[in-house]
MDTraj code that builds the backbone (N, CA, C; nanometers):
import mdtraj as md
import numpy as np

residues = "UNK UNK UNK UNK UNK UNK UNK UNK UNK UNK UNK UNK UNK UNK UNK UNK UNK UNK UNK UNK UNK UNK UNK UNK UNK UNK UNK UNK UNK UNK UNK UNK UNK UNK UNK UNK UNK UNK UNK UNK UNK UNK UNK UNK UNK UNK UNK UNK UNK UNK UNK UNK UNK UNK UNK UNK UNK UNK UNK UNK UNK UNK UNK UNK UNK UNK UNK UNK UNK UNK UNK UNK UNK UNK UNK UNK UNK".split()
xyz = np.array([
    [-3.1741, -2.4825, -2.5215],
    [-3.2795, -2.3950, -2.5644],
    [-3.2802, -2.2716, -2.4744],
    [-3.2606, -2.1671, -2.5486],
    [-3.2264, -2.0580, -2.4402],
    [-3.4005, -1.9968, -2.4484],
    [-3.3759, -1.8991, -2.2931],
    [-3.5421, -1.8605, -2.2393],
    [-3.5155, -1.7115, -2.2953],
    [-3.6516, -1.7194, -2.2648],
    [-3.7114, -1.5971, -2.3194],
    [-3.6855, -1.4998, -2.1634],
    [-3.5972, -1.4119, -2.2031],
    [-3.5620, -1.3105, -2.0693],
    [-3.5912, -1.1911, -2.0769],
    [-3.6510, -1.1834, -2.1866],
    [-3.7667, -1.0346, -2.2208],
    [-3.8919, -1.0568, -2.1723],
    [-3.9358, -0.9424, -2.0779],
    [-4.0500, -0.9312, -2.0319],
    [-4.1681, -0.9231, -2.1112],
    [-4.2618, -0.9138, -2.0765],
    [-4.3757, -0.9503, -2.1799],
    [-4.4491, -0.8381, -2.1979],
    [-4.5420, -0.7662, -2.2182],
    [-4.6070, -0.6241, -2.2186],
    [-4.7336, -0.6723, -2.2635],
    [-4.8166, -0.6702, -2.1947],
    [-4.9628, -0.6710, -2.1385],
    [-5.0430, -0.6031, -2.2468],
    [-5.1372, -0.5762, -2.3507],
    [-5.1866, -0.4789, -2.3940],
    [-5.3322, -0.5093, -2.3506],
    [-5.4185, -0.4297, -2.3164],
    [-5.6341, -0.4320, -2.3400],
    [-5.6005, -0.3525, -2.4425],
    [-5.7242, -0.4355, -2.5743],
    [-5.7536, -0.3399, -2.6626],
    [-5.6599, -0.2640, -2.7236],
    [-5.7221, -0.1430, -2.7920],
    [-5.6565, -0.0919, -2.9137],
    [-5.4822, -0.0025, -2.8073],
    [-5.5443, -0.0261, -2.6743],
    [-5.4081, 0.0870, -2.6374],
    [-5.2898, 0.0440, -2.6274],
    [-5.2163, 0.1184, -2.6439],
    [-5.0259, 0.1093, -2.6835],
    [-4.9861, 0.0666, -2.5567],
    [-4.8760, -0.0337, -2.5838],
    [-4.8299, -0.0958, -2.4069],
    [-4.7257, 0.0855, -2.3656],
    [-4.7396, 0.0607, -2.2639],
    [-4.6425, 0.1431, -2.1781],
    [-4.5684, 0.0996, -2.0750],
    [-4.3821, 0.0937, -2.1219],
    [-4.3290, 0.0584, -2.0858],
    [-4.2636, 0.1215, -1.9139],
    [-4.3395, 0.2034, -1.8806],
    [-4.3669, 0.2796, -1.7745],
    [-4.4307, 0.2038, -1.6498],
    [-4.5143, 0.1170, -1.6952],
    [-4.5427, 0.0253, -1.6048],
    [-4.5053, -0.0417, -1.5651],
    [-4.3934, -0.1091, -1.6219],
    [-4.3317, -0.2560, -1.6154],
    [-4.2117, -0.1688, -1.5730],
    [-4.1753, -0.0397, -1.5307],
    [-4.0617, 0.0072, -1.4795],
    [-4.0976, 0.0300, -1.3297],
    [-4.1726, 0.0839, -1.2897],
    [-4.2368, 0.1129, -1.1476],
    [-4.2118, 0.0370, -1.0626],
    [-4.2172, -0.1294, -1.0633],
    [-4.1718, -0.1973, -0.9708],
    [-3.9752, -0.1675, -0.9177],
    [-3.9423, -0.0967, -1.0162],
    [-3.7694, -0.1154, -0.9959],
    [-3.7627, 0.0061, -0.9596],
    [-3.8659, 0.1203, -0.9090],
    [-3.7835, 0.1608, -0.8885],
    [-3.7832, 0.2531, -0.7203],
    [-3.7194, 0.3220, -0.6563],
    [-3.6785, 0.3271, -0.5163],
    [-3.8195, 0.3939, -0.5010],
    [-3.8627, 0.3587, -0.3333],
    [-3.9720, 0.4626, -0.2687],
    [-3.9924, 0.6138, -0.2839],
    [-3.8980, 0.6690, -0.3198],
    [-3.8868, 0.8290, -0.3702],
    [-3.9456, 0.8345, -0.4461],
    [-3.8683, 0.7750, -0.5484],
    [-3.8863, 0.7740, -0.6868],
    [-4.0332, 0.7502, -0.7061],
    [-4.1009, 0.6658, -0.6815],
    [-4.2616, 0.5884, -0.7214],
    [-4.3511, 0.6907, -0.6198],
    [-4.2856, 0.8093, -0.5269],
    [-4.3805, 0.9135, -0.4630],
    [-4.4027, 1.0049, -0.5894],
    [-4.2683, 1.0341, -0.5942],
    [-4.2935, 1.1264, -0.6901],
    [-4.3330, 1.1447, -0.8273],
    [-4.3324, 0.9642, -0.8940],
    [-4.4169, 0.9478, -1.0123],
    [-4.5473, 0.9585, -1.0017],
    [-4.5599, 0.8985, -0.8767],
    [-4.7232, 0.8946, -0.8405],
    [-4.7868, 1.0356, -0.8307],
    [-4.7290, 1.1434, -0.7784],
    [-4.7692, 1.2896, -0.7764],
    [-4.8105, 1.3425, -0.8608],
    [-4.7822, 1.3254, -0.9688],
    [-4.7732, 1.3745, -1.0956],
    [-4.9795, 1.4026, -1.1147],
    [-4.9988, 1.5433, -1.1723],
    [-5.0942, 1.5769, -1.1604],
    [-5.1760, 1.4930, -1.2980],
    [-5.2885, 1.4144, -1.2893],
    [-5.3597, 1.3802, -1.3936],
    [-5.4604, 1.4978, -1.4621],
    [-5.4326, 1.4951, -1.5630],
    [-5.5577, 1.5924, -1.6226],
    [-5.6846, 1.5714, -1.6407],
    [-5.8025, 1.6991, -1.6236],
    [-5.9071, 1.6099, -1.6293],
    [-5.9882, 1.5618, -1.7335],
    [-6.0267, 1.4572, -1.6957],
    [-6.1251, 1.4181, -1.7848],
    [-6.2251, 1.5182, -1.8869],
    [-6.2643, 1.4698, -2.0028],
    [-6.3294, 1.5718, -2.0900],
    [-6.4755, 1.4520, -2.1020],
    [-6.5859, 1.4968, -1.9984],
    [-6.7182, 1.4601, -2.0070],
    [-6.8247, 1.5321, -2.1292],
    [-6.8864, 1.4326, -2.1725],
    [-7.0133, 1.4722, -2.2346],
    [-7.0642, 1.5999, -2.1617],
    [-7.1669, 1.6499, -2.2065],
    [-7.3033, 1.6788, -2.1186],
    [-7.3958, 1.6011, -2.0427],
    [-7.3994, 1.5099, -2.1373],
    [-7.4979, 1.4104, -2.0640],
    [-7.4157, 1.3287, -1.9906],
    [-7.2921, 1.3145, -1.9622],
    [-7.2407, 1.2065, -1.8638],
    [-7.2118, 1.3524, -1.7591],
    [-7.1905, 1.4664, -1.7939],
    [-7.1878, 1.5933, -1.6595],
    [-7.3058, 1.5983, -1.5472],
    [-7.3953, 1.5819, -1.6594],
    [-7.5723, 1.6422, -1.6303],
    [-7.5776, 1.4785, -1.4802],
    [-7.5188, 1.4124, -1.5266],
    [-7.5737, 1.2351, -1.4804],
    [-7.4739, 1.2551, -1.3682],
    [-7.3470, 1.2896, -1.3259],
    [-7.3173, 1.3160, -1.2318],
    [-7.3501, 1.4681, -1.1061],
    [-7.3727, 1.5422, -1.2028],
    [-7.4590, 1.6490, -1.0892],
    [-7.5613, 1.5661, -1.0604],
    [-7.6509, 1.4815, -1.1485],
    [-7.7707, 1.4676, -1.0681],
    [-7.7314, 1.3253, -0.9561],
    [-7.6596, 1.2871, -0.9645],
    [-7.5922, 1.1712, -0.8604],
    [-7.5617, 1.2615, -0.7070],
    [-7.5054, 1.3469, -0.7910],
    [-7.4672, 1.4154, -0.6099],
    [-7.5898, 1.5195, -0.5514],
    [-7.6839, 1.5614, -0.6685],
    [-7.8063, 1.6183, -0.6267],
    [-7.8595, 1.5495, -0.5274],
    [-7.8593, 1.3636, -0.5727],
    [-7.9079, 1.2902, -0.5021],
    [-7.8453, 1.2083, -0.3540],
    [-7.7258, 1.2302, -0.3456],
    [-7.6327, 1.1673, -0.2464],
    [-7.6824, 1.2947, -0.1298],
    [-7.6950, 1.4081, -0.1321],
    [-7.7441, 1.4863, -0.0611],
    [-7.8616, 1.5074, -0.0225],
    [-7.9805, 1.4794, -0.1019],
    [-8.1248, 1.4328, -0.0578],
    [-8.1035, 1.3259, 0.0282],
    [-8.0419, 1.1787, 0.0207],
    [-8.0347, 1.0820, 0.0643],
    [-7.9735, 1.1198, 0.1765],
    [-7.8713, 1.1948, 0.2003],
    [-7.7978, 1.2182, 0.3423],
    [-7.8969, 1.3247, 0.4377],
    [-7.9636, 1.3683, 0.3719],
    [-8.0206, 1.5041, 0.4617],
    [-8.1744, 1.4052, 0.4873],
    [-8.1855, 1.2937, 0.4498],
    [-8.2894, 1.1960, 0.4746],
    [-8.2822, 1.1279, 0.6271],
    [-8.1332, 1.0400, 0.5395],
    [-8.0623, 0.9713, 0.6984],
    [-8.0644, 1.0490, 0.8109],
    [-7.9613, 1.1841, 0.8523],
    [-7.9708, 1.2380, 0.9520],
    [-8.0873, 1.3080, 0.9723],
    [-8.2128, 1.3455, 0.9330],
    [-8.3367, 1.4195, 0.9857],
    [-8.4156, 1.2602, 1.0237],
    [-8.3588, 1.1193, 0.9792],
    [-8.4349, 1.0332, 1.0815],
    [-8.3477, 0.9740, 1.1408],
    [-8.2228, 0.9865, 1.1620],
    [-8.1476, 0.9888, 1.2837],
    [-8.1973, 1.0496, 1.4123],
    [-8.1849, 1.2039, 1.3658],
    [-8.2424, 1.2521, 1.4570],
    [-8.3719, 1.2376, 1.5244],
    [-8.4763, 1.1987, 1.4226],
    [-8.6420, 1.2139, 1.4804],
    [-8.6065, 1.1097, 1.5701],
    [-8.5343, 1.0309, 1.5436],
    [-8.5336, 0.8748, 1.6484],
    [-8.4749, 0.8716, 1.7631],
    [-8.4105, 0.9953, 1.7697],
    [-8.3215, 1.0145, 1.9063],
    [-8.4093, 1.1094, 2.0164],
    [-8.5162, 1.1496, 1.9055],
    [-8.6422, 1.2579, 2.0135],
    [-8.7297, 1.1584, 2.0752],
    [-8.7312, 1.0391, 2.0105],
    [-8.8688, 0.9600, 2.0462],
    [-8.8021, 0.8497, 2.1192],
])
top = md.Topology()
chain = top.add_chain()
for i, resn in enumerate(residues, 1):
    res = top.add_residue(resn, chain, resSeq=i)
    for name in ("N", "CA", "C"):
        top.add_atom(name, md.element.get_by_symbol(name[0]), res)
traj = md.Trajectory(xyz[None], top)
């Protein structure tokens, strides 16, 4: 009974396997720098998923300018 010596290809959902993945392990340290470089394009957000990340970092900056002004008060007292 002969084996199955074809690799298998993984799919989630509706997306197309890519045989790009299952190549990466073979191939030299150069090679996988310079695939990896490769510039991704960006993402195309809603408004409302834009609006929801400005207001995340609106807030990561309230929260930081929180921490260090009671960092500091605590280092006066």
């Amino acid at each position: 009974m002969p084996e199955d010596t074809q690799p298998t290809i993984r799919t989630t959902g509706s997306r197309q396997p890519h045989h790009d993945e299952q190549l990466i392990m073979f191939l030299e340290p150069d090679q996988l720098v310079i695939d990896k470089s490769r510039p991704v394009p960006r993402a195309q957000l809603s408004r409302r998923a834009s609006a929801g990340l400005w207001a995340l970092r609106a807030f990561v900056l309230v929260v930081t300018a929180m921490v260090l002004y009671t960092f500091f008060a605590q280092l006066g007292s």
